[in-house]
C-alpha positions in Angstrom: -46.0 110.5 60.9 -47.5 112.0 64.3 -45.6 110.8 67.2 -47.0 109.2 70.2 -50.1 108.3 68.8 -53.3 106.5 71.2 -55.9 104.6 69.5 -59.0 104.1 71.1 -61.4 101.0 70.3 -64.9 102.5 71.3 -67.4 100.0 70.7 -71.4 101.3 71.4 -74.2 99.2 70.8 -75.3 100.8 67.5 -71.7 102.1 65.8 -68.1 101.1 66.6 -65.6 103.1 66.3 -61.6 103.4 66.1 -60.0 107.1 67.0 -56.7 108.4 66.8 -55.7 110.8 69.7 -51.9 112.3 70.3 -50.1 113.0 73.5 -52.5 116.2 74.2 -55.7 114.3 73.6 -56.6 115.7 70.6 -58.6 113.6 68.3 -56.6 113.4 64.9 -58.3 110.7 62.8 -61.4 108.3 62.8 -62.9 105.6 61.6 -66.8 104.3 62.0 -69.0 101.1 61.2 -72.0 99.9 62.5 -72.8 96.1 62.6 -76.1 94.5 62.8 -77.9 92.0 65.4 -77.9 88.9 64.0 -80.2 86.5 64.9 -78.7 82.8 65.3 -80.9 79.6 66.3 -83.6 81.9 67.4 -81.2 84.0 69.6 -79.9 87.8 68.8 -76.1 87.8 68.7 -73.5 90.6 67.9 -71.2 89.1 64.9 -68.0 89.3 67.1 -66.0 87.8 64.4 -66.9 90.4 61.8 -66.3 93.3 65.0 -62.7 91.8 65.4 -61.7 91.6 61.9 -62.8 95.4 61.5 -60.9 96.4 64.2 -57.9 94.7 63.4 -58.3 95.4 59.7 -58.6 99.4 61.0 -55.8 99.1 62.9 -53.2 98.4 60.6 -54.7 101.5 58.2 -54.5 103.6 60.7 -51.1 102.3 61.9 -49.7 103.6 58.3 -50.6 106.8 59.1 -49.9 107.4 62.8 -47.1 106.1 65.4 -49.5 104.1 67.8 -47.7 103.5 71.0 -50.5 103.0 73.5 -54.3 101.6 72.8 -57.2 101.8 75.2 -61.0 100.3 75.0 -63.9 100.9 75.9 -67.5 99.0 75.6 -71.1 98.9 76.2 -71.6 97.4 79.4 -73.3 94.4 78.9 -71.3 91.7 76.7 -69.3 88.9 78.2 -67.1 86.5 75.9 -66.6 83.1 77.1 -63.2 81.0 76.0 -62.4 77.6 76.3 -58.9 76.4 77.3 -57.5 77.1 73.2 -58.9 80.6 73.8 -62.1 80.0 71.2 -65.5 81.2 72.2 -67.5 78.2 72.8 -70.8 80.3 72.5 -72.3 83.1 70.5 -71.8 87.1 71.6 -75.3 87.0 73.0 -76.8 90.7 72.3 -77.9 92.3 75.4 -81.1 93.1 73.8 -82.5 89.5 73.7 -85.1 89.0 75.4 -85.0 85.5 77.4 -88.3 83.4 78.3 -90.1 85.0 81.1 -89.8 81.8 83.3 -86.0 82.2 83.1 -86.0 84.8 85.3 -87.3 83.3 88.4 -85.1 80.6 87.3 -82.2 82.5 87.5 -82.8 84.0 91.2 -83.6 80.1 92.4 -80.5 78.5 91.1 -78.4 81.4 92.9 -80.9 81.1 96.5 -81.6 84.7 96.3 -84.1 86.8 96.3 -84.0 89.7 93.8 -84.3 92.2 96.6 -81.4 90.5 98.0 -79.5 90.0 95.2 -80.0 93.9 93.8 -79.2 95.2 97.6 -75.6 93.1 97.7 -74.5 93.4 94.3 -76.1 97.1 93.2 -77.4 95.6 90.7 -80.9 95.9 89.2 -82.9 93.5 87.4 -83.6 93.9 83.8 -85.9 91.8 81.6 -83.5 91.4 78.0 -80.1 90.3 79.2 -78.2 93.3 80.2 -77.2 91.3 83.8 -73.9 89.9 82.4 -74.6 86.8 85.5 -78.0 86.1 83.8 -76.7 85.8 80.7 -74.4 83.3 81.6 -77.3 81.5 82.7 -79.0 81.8 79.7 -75.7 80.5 77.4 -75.5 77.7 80.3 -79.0 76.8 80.0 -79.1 77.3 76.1 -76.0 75.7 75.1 -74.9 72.9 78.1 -72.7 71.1 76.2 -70.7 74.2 74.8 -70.6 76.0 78.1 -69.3 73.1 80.3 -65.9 73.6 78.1 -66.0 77.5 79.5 -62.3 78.2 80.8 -62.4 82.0 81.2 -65.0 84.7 81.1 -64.1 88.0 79.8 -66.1 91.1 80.0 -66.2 92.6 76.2 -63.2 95.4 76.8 -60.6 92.5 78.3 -61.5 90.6 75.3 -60.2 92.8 73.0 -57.4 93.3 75.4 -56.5 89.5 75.7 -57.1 90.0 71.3 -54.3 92.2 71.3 -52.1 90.6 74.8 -52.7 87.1 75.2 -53.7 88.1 79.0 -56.9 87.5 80.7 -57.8 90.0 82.9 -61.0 92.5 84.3 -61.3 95.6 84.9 -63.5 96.4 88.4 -65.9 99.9 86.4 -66.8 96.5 84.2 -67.2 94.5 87.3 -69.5 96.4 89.2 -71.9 97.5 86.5 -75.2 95.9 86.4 -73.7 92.3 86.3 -74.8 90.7 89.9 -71.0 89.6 90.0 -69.7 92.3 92.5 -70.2 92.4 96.0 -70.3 96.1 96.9 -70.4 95.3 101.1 -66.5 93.2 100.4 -65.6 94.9 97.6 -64.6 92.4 95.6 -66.6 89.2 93.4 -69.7 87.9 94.6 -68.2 84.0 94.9 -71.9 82.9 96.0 -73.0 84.3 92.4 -69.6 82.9 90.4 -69.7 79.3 92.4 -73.6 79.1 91.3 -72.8 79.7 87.8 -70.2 77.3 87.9 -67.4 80.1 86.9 -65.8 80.8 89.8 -62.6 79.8 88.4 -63.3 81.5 84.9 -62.6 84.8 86.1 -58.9 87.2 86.3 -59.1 87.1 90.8 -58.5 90.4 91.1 -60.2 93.4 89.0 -57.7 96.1 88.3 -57.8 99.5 87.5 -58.8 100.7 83.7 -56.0 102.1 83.2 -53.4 99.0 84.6 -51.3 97.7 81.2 -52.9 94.8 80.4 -49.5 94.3 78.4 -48.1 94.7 75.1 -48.9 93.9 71.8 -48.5 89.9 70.9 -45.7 89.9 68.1 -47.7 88.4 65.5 -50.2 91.2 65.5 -47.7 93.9 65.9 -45.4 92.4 62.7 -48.9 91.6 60.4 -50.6 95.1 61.0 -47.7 97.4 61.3 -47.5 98.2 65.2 -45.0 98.5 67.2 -44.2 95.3 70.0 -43.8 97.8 72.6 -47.3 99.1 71.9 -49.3 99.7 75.6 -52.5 98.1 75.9 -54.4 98.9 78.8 -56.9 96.9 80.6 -60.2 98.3 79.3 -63.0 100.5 80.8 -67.0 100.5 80.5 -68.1 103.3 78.8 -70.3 105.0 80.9 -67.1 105.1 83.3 -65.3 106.4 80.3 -67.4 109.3 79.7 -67.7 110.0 83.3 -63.6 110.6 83.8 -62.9 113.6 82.2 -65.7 115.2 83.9 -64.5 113.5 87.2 -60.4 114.7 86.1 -61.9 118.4 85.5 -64.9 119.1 88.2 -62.6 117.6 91.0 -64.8 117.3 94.5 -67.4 119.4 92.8 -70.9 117.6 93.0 -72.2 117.6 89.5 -75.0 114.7 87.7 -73.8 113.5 84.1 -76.8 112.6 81.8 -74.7 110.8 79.2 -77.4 110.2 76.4 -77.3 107.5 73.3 -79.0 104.3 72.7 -79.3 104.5 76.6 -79.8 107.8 78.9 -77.4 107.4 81.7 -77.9 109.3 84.7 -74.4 109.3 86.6 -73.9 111.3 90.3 -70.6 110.2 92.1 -70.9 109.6 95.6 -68.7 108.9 98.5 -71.8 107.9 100.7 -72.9 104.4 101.7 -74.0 102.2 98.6 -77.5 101.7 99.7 -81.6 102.1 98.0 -84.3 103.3 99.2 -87.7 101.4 99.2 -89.0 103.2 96.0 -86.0 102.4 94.1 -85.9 98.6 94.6 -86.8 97.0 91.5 -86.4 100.0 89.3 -83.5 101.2 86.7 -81.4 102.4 89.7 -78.1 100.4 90.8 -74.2 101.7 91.3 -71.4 102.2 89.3 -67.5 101.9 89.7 -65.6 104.8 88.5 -62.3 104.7 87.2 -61.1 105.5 90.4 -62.8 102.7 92.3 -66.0 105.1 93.9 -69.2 104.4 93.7 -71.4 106.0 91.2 -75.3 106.1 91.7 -76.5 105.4 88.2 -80.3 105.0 87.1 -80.7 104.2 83.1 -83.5 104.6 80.2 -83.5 103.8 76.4 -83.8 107.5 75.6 -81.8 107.0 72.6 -83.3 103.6 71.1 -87.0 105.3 71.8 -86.2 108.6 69.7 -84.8 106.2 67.2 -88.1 104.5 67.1 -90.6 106.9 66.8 -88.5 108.9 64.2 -88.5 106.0 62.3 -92.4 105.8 62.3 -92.1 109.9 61.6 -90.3 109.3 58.8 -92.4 106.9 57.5 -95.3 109.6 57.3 -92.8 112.8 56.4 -90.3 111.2 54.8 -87.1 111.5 55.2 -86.7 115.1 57.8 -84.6 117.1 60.1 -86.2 117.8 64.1 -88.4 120.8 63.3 -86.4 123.5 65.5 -87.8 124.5 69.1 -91.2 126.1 69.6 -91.7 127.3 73.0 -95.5 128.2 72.2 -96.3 125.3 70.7 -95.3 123.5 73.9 -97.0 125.7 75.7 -99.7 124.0 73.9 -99.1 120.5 74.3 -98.4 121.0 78.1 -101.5 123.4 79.0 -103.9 120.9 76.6 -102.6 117.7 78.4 -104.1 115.4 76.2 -101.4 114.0 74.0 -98.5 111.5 75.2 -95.7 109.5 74.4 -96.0 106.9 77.1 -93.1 104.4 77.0 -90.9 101.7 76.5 -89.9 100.4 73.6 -88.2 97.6 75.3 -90.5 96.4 78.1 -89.2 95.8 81.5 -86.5 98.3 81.6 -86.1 102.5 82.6 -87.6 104.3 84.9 -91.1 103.0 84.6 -90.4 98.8 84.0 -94.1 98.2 83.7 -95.4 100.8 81.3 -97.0 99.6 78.5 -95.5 101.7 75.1 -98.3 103.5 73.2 -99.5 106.8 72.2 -101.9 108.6 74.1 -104.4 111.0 72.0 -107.1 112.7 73.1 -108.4 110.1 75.2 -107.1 107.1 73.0 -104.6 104.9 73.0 -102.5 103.5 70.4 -100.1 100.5 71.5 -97.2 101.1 70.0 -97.1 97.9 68.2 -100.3 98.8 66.4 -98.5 101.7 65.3 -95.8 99.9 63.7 -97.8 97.2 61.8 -99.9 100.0 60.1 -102.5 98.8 62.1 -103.7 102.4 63.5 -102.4 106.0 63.0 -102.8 108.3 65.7 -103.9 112.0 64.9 -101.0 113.0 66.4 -98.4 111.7 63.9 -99.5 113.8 60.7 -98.7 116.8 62.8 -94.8 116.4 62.6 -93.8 119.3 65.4 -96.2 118.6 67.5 -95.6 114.8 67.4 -92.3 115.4 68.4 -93.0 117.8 70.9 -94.9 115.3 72.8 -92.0 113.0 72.1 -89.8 115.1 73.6 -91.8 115.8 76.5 -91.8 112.0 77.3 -88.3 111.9 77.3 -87.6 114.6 79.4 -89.8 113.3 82.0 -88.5 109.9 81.8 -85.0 112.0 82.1 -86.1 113.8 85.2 -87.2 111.1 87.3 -83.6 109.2 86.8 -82.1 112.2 87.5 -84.8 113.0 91.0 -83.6 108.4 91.8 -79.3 109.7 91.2 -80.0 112.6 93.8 -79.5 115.4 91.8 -80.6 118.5 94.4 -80.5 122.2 94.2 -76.9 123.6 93.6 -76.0 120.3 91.8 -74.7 121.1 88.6 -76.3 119.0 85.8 -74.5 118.4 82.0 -76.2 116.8 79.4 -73.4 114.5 77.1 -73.8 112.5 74.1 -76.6 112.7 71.6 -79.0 114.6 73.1 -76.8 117.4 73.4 -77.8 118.4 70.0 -81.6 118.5 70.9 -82.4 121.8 72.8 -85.7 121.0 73.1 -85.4 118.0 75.2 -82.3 120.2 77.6 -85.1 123.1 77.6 -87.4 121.0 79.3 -85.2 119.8 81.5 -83.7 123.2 82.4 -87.6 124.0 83.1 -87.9 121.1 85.3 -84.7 121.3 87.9 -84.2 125.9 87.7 -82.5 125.5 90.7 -79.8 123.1 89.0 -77.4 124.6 86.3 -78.0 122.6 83.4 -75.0 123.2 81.1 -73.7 121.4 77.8 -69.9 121.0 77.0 -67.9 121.1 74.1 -66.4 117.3 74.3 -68.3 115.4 71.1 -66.6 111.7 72.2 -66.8 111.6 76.0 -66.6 107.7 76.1 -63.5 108.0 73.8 -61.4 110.6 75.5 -62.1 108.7 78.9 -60.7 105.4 77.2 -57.6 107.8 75.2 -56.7 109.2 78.8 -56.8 105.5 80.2 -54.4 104.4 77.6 -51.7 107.4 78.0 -51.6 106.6 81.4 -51.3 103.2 81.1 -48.6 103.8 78.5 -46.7 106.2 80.9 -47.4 104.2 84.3 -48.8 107.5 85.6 -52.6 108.3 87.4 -55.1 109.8 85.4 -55.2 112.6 87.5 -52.2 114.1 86.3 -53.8 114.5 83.0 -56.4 117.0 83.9 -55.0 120.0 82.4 -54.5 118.3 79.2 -58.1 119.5 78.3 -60.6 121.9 78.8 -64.5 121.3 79.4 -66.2 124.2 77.9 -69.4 124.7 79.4 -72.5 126.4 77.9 -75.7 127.3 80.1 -78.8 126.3 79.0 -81.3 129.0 80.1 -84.0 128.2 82.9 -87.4 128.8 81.4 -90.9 128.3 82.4 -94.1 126.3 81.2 -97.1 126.9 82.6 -98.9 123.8 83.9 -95.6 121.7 83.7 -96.5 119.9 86.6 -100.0 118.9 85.5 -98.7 116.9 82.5 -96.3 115.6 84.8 -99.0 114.3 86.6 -100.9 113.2 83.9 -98.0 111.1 82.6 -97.4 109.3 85.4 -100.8 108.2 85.9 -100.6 106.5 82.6 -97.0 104.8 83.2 
């Protein structure tokens, strides 16, 4: 049995995960599932019971087979748990892709006396129509479920739950804290009590965020004696998983600027930055807000469904193709696509979030449009989807340009170094285009497959070994492969074009 072993809980949005690291953050054994939204009294809700049992369940296989001594986790960043005094959740795991009635919103800003200009400039967050603002979803469960919500006792983000699973301890972690939930006040540094006192939860939350990497404590002897672990087993306090994916880049680059796009069900466009936490006028009520890394800096983030859209319009590929691998990269038949400027993938499949809030999603062909809804009912076929490469050529080119205006709103500049991480790493169509777009920014790819796992593994040995994570750094190695700079004639015409129609 390996010695020394770190699990990591890595829960995305689409698949959920259990890995096995040892002491030189190596990955040694996995274990997947993927759960579906469920949809409960009209509202979309992850099944958090089913999640838990897996994880616990996977846990004590795992636990047969390796010496687990330290555990960390890491989750999507939009998922709040709320307990009542016996340590029950008193409402459902409300999915972050619901999408509330449109009057709630307005609602929302009244009951807290703030505007959302105010509200997005103190708290670095910005406003998104499903419920990825963890403070309007509380709203939501207080509005939906009074009675249920007035027994609320503590409100954990989705890592500390699974720490307080494993512990018995509340507590919160400040790269949750400060991500998108209207909760932190970036000016104090600390909660937003206006925000907490007008949801009535002011007293539901840890006082004082900690590190990701702080023990949350030990294993609770009951789970450690009925799934094989060790009592002495290190649980660490939890990180979000953008942060996650972002620290070994931050352990390896050091003070080097760089931008990480970190791509999956959502593109996130991550620059580090030890200026003022501040928006300009254009970015005000767009996908643009501030992170916390694992270190406590701020992180100028911007976010699109790059992920979830691919997903989508495969799907509706497939449906004409059948079941098919990307055809590989034709720089010609770009070429095409770009010089024609007639064809267009306009987004988003979820309204009201990315770059461009108020597009409209629909396919653009030769003149017409399709409304992407259409599309799925059968209702009309664009000429454009019986011609698989060039369909997802087009596809492509939307999400690259989607891609390059997060990355123009995170400040990524000439000299900058630029690396593409996650699942669009395997696409060298879409990092082409991008290397086309920013030549004067070395776009590079790595070698790390599980960034948001190796940031939580690293968390958890030094939460184990009451050490910084900095002292980890030459643990691993980031191998970094250059995508070439090439040119497409006219680039900046279908950029144009595009944006006229978002």
């Amino acid at each position: 049995m390996a010695k020394d072993a770190i699990a990591v809980f890595d829960v995305g949005k689409t698949n959920k995960k259990v890995l096995i690291y040892d002491s030189t953050l190596k990955v040694v054994d996995r274990r997947y599932r993927h759960f579906d939204t469920l949809l409960q009294e009209g509202v979309e809700v992850e099944p958090l019971e089913d999640i838990r049992q897996w994880f616990l369940d996977t846990l004590e296989e795992l636990a047969q087979d390796h010496a687990i001594t330290s555990i960390g986790i890491s989750t999507h960043g939009a998922s709040v748990v709320f307990l009542d005094d016996q340590g029950d959740p008193v409402c459902p795991l409300v999915s972050y892709t619901h999408q509330p009635p449109e009057e709630m919103h307005q609602q929302f800003f009244d009951a807290l006396g703030s505007s959302r200009e105010e509200l997005q400039q103190r708290t670095a967050t910005v406003e998104l129509k499903p419920l990825i603002n963890p403070a309007k979803l509380a709203f939501f469960c207080r509005s939906r479920w009074p009675r249920e919500f007035s027994r609320v006792r503590h409100m954990l983000f989705l890592p500390q739950y699974f720490a307080w699973l494993l512990t018995g301890r509340y507590s919160s972690d400040y790269t949750y804290a400060g991500c998108h939930t209207y909760l932190w006040d970036f000016a104090s540094w600390s909660w937003d009590t206006r925000v907490l006192a007008g949801l009535g939860l002011d007293q539901a939350v840890p006082p004082e965020p900690r590190s990701p990497w702080h023990p949350a404590g030990t294993v609770l002897p009951g789970i450690a004696r009925s799934r094989g672990l060790s009592p002495e087993t290190t649980v660490a306090t939890g990180i979000h998983d953008s942060n996650a994916s972002l620290l070994p880049y931050l352990l390896r680059k050091g003070s080097e600027r760089f931008v990480l796009n970190s791509t999956g069900t959502w593109c996130v466009a991550m620059h580090p930055t030890t200026g003022p936490v501040t928006f300009r006028p254009d970015e005000v009520g767009k996908s643009v807000f501030y992170n916390i890394s694992a270190f406590g800096d701020p992180v100028k983030t911007t976010i699109l469904l790059g992920g979830l859209e691919f997903g989508t319009y495969r799907e509706i590929l497939q449906e004409f193709h059948g079941d098919h691998d990307p055809p590989p990269f034709n720089r010609a038949l770009y070429q095409g696509v770009i010089q024609g400027c007639r064809q267009f993938i306009v987004p988003g499949v979820v309204p009201g979030t990315g770059q461009f809030p108020d597009s409209t999603p629909r396919i653009v062909d030769e003149g017409r449009e399709y409304p992407l809804e259409d599309i799925r009912q059968g209702k009309v076929v664009p000429p454009l989807l019986q011609d698989l490469p060039r369909a997802y050529a087009v596809l492509n080119l939307s999400l690259a340009l989607q891609s390059k205006t997060a990355l123009e709103r995170v400040g990524l500049a000439p000299g900058v170094s630029l690396f593409t991480e996650g699942g669009f790493r395997n696409n060298p169509d879409y990092n082409a285009l991008l290397a086309a777009f920013f030549p004067e920014s070395p776009l590079f790819l790595t070698n790390i497959e599980e960034a948001t796992s190796l940031g939580a593994a690293i968390t958890a040995l030094a939460a184990r070994e009451g050490r910084d994570p900095r002292e980890y750094r030459d643990l691993f190695e980031i191998e970094e492969f250059p995508v070439p700079a090439g040119t497409f004639h006219g680039l900046g015409e279908y950029e144009k074009a595009f944006r006229d129609l978002v």
